[in-house]
C-alpha positions in Angstrom: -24.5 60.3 20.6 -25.3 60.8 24.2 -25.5 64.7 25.6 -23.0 66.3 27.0 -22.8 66.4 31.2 -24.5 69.6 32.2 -25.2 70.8 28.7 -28.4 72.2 28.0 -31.0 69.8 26.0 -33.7 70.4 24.2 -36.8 68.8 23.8 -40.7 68.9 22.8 -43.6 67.0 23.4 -46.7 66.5 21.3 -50.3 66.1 21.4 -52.7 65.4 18.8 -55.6 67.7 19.6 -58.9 65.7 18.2 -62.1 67.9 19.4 -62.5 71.7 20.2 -63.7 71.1 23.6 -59.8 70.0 24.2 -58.8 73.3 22.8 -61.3 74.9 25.4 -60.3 73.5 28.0 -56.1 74.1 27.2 -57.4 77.8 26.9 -59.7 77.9 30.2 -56.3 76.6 31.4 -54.3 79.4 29.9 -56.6 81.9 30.8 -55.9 80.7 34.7 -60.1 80.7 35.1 -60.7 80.1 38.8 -62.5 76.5 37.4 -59.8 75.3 35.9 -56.6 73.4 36.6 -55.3 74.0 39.6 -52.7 76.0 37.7 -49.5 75.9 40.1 -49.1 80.1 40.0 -46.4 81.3 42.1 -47.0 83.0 45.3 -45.3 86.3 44.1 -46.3 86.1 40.4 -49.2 87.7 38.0 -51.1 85.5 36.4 -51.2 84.9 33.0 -47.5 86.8 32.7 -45.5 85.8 30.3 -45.2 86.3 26.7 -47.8 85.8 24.0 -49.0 86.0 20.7 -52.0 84.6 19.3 -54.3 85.2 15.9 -57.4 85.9 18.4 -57.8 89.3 20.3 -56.7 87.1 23.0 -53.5 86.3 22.7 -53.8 83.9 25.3 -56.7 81.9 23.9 -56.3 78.9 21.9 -59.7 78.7 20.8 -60.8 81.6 19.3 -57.1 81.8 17.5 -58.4 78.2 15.9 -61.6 79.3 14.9 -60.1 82.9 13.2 -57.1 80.5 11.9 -59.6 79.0 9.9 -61.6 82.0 8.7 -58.5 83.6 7.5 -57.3 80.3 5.6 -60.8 79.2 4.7 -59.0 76.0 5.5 -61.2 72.4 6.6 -60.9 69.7 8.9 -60.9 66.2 7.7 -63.6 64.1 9.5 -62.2 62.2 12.3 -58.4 63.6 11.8 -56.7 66.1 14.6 -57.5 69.1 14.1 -54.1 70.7 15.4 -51.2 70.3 17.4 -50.0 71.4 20.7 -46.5 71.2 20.8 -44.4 72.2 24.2 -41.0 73.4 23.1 -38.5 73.3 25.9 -34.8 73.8 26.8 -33.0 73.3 30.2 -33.7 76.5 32.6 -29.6 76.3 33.0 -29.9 77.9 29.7 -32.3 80.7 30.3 -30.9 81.4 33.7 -27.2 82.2 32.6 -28.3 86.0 31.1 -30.8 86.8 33.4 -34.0 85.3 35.7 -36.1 82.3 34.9 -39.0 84.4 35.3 -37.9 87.8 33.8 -39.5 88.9 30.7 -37.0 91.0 29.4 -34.7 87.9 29.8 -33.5 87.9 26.1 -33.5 84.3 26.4 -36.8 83.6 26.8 -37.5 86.3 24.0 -35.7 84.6 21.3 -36.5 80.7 22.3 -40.1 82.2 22.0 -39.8 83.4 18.7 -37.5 80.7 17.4 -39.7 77.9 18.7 -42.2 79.7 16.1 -40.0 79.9 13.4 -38.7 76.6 13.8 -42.3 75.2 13.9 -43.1 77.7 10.9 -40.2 75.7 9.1 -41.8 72.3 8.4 -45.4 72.8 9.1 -45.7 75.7 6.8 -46.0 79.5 7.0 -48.8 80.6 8.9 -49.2 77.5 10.6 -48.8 78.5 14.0 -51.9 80.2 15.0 -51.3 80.5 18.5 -47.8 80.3 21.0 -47.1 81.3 24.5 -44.0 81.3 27.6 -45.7 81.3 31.0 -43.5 82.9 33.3 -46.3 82.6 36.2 -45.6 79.0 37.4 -42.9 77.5 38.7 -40.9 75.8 35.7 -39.6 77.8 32.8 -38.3 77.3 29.2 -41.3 75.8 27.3 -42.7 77.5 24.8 -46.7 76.1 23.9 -47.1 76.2 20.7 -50.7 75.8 18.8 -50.0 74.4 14.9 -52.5 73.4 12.7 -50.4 72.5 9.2 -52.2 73.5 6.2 -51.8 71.1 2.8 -53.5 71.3 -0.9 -55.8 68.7 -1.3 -58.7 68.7 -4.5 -58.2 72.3 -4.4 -59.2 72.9 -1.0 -56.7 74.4 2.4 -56.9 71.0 4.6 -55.5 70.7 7.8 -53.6 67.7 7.5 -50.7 67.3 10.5 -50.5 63.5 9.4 -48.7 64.8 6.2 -46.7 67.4 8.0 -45.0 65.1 10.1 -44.0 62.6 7.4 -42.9 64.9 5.8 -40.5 66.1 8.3 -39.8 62.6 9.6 -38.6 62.0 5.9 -36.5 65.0 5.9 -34.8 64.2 8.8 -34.5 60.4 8.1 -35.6 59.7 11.8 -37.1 56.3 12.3 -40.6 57.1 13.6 -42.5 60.9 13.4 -42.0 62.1 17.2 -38.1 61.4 17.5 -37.9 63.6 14.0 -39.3 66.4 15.8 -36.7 65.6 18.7 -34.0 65.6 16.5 -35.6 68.7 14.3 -36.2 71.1 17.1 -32.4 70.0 18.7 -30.9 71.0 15.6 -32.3 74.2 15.3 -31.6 75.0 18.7 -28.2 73.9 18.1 -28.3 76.7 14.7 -30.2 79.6 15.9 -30.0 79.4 19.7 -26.7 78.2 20.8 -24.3 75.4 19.4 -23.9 73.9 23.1 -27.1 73.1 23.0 -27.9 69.0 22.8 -30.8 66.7 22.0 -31.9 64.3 24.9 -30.4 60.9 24.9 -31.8 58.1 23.0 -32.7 55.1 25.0 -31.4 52.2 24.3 -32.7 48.7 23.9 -30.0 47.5 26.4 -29.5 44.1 23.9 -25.8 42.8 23.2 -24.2 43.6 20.0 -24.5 40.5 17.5 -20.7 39.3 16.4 -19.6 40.6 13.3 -20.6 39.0 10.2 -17.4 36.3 9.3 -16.1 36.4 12.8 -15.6 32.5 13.7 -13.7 33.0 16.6 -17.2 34.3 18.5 -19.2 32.1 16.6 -17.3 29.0 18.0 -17.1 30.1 21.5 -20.7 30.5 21.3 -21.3 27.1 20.4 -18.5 26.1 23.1 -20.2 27.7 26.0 -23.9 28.1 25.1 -25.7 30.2 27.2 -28.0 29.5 30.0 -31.8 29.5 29.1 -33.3 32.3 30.8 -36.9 32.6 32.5 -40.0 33.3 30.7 -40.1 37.3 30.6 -42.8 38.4 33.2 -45.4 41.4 31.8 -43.3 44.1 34.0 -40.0 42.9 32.8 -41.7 43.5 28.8 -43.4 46.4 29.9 -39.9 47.9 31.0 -38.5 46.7 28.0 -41.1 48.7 25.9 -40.4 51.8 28.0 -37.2 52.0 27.4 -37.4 51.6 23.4 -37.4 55.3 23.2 -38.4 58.5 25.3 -40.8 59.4 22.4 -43.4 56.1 22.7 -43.7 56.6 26.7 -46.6 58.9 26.0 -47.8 55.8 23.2 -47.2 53.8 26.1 -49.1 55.2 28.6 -52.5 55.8 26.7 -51.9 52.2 25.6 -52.0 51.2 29.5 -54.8 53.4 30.4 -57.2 51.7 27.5 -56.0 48.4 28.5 -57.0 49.0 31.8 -60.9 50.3 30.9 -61.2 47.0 28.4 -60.3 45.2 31.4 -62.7 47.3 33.5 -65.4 46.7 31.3 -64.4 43.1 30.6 -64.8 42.2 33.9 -68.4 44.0 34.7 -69.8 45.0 31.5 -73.2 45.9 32.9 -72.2 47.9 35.8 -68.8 49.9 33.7 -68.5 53.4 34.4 -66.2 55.4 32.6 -63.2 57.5 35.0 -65.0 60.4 37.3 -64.5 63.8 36.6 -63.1 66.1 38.5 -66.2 67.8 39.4 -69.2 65.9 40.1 -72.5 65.4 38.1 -74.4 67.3 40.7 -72.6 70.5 40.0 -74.3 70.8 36.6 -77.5 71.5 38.2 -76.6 74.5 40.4 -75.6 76.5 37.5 -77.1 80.0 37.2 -78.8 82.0 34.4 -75.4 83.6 33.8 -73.1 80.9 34.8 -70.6 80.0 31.8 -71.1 75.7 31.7 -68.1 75.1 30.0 -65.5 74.6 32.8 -67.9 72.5 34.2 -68.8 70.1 31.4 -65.1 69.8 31.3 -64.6 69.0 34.2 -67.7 66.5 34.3 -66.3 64.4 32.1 -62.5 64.8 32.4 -62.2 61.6 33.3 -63.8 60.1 29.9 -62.0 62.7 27.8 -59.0 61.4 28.9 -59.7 58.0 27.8 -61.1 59.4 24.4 -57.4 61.4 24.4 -55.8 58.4 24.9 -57.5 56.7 22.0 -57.0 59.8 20.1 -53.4 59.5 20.0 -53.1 56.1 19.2 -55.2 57.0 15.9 -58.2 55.8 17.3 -61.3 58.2 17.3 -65.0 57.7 18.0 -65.9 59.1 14.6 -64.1 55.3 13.4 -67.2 53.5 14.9 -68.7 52.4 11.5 -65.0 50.8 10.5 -65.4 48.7 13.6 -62.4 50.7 14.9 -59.9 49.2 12.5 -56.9 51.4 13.9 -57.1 49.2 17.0 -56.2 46.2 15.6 -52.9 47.2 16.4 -52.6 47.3 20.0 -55.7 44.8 20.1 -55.3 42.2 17.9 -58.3 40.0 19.7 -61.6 40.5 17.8 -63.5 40.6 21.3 -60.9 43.2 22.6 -61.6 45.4 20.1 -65.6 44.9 20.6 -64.9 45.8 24.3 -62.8 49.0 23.1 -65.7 50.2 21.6 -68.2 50.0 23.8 -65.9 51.8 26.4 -65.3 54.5 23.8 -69.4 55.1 23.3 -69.5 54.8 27.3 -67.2 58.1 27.2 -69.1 59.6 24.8 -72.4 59.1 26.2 -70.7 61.0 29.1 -69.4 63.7 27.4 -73.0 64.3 25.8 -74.7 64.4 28.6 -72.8 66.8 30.5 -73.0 68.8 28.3 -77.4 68.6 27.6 -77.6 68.7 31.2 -75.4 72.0 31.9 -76.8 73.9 28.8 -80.3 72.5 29.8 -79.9 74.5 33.0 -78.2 77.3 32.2 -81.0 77.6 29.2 -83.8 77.0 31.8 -82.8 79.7 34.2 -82.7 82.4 31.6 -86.3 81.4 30.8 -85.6 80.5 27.2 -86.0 76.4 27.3 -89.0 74.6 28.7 -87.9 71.5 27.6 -84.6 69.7 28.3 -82.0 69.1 25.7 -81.4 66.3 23.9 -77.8 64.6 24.4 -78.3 62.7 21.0 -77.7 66.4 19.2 -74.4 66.7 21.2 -70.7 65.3 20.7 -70.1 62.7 20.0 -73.0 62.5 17.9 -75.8 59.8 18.8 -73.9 58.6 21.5 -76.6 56.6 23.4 -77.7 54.7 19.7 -74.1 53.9 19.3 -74.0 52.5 22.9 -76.7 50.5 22.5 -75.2 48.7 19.2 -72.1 48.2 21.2 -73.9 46.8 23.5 -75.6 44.2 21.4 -72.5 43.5 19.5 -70.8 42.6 22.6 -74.1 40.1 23.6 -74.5 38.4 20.2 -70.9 37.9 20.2 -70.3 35.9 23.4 -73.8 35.5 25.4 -73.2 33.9 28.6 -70.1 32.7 28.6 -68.4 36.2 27.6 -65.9 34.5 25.9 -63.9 35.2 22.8 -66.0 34.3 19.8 -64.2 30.9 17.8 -62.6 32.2 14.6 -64.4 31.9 11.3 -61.6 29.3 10.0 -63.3 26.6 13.1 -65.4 24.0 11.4 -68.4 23.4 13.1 -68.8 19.8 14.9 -71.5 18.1 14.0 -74.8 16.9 16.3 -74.8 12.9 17.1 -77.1 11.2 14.7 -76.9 13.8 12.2 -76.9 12.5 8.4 -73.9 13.4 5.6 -75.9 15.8 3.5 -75.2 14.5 -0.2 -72.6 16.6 -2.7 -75.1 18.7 -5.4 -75.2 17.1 -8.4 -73.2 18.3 -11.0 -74.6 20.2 -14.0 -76.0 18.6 -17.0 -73.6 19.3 -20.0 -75.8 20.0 -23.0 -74.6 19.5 -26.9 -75.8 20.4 -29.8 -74.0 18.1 -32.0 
């Protein structure tokens, strides 16, 4: 059912946060630090107005409401699963608008789509499971609520953090056919219950494909048959790529970081020796003008922005560095070529490496400044762990696989042709049966 014409929708997007430095740098971001984000703050507005609540004495801070998430809960992380959520909650600013300003905090409709998007995440995820939310009324948009939700499950007797189960779990409530159009649907409905009945869900996308005749109906068979269609062209990459898109507005994000790894394999396909992951925003050079009392965070984000968002990408597609022993198995997927999936690694331990150095070299000078190091940092002790050791196995992986050539390496099913002049080596003998008759 398609929404209503000028009826408010609702809708949320979500991301799979994988590492704390993500959650760092969505809080350097909230806390509008001058390093950060280019946040677009308007002209005539406070920063960091809005409203706010948070399990940290920050409200505002992501982070620290993780870290005293887990204290509380005495919960743990599963190795290589996300470690939260970060879920934007939004209706249209129609909505907001028709009791009051966009930007007015005393609006009461931004004060209850801030606490309902709470309760309504509350509801599936489990109580307590929201450790952090927050409605910026500083930038220019309005209506989305940010919402921080790591989903707590009992497993071996232990508080695990587990939003894999969460999301089946509401994706089997609902009866929705993949896990981000339940939460469409979930967070519509609830809008639709608590917030206002008007309120709709954003319109499906549809395949665009004709409706098969009914099952029986002769009439349509036969005129098929009469007046076959014409063949049609080979479908071009665009025309499939389009086709993808419009499957659904919830795998355009899926889409997306699928495109961006394609386009690094390809990158590193094409000069494996000379591959260099994306630049940050801030160059490599910045991390050595960093003072004794200089925080290096914002800029070993921003040094290797670029490579975080390829090791995002990966993220939400289910594939994480810590898979590196298991070959990357999750990939197999959306590369189904074994020498894809080699190249996919290797760009993966290329972005790590990055993101370990940054940080040695940034704590390395802020260290050396305050007169407490004398030796530099090693990146090996920094995430991902061992980074250069795993890039070097990559690396030879990749070189025993295709050598010169860099081709694909011939399946193990291919019997081997044998030399010229080479002699039929005779069948083994079969055992000697022994009696004792």
């Amino acid at each position: 059912m398609s929404p209503q014409t000028n009826a408010p929708v609702a809708s949320v997007i979500a991301h799979k946060i994988t590492t704390p430095a993500q959650l760092r740098g969505l809080a350097l971001h909230a806390l509008r630090t001058p390093e950060t984000a280019r946040a677009k703050i308007r002209a005539d507005a406070i920063p960091q107005a809005g409203l706010a609540w948070g399990r940290a004495a920050d409200p505002r801070d992501p982070y620290a409401a993780f870290k005293a998430h887990k204290r509380s809960t005495k919960a743990v992380e599963r190795k290589g699963a996300p470690i939260c959520l970060h879920l934007t909650c939004s209706v249209s600013q129609s909505w907001i608008t028709a009791e009051g300003a966009l930007h007015d905090p005393d609006n009461p409709r931004n004060t209850v789509l801030f606490e309902e998007a709470r309760a309504w995440a509350e509801s599936w995820a489990g109580e307590g499971a929201v450790f952090a939310a927050r409605l910026d009324l500083d930038l220019d948009g309005g209506g989305v609520v940010d919402l921080f939700v790591a989903p707590l499950r009992l497993s071996r007797e232990k508080q695990v953090i587990s939003t894999a189960k969460a999301l089946k779990e509401l994706q089997l409530g609902i009866g929705d056919r993949v896990e981000y159009a339940a939460l469409q649907t979930s967070w519509a409905q609830w809008c639709q219950a608590r917030l206002d009945a008007a309120i709709q869900r954003g319109e499906r996308k549809g395949t665009q494909k004709p409706s098969p005749a009914p099952c029986g109906d002769a009439t349509g068979a036969q005129e098929a048959t009469a007046h076959p269609e014409p063949a049609s062209a080979p479908e071009t990459a665009l025309q499939a790529l389009q086709r993808a898109g419009s499957a659904g507005e919830d795998e355009d994000q899926q889409l997306r970081d699928y495109l961006l790894l394609r386009r690094e394999v390809a990158a590193y396909r094409e000069k494996p020796k000379t591959y260099l992951p994306p630049a940050g925003i801030v160059p490599f050079d910045a991390g050595m003008m960093l003072g004794s009392l200089a925080q290096p965070w914002p800029i070993i984000l921003g040094m290797c922005s670029g490579a975080l968002e390829v090791l995002r990408a990966a993220a939400n597609l289910g594939i994480t560095v810590d898979d590196d022993r298991k070959r990357f198995a999750a990939s197999k997927v959306y590369f189904p070529r074994y020498v894809d999936q080699a190249y996919l690694g290797a760009v993966l331990a290329e972005c790590g490496t990055i993101c370990a150095k940054a940080e040695a070299l940034c704590k390395t000078v802020v260290l050396h400044n305050r007169g407490a190091l004398k030796t530099p940092l090693d990146p090996e002790a920094f995430w991902p762990f061992n980074s250069a050791k795993t890039l070097a196995r990559h690396r030879k992986r990749i070189q025993r696989m295709t050598p010169k050539t860099m081709q694909e390496i011939a399946p193990k099913s291919a019997k081997k042709k044998k030399p010229a002049g080479a002699v039929a080596r005779k069948p083994p003998r079969p055992p000697r049966k022994w009696s004792w008759e």
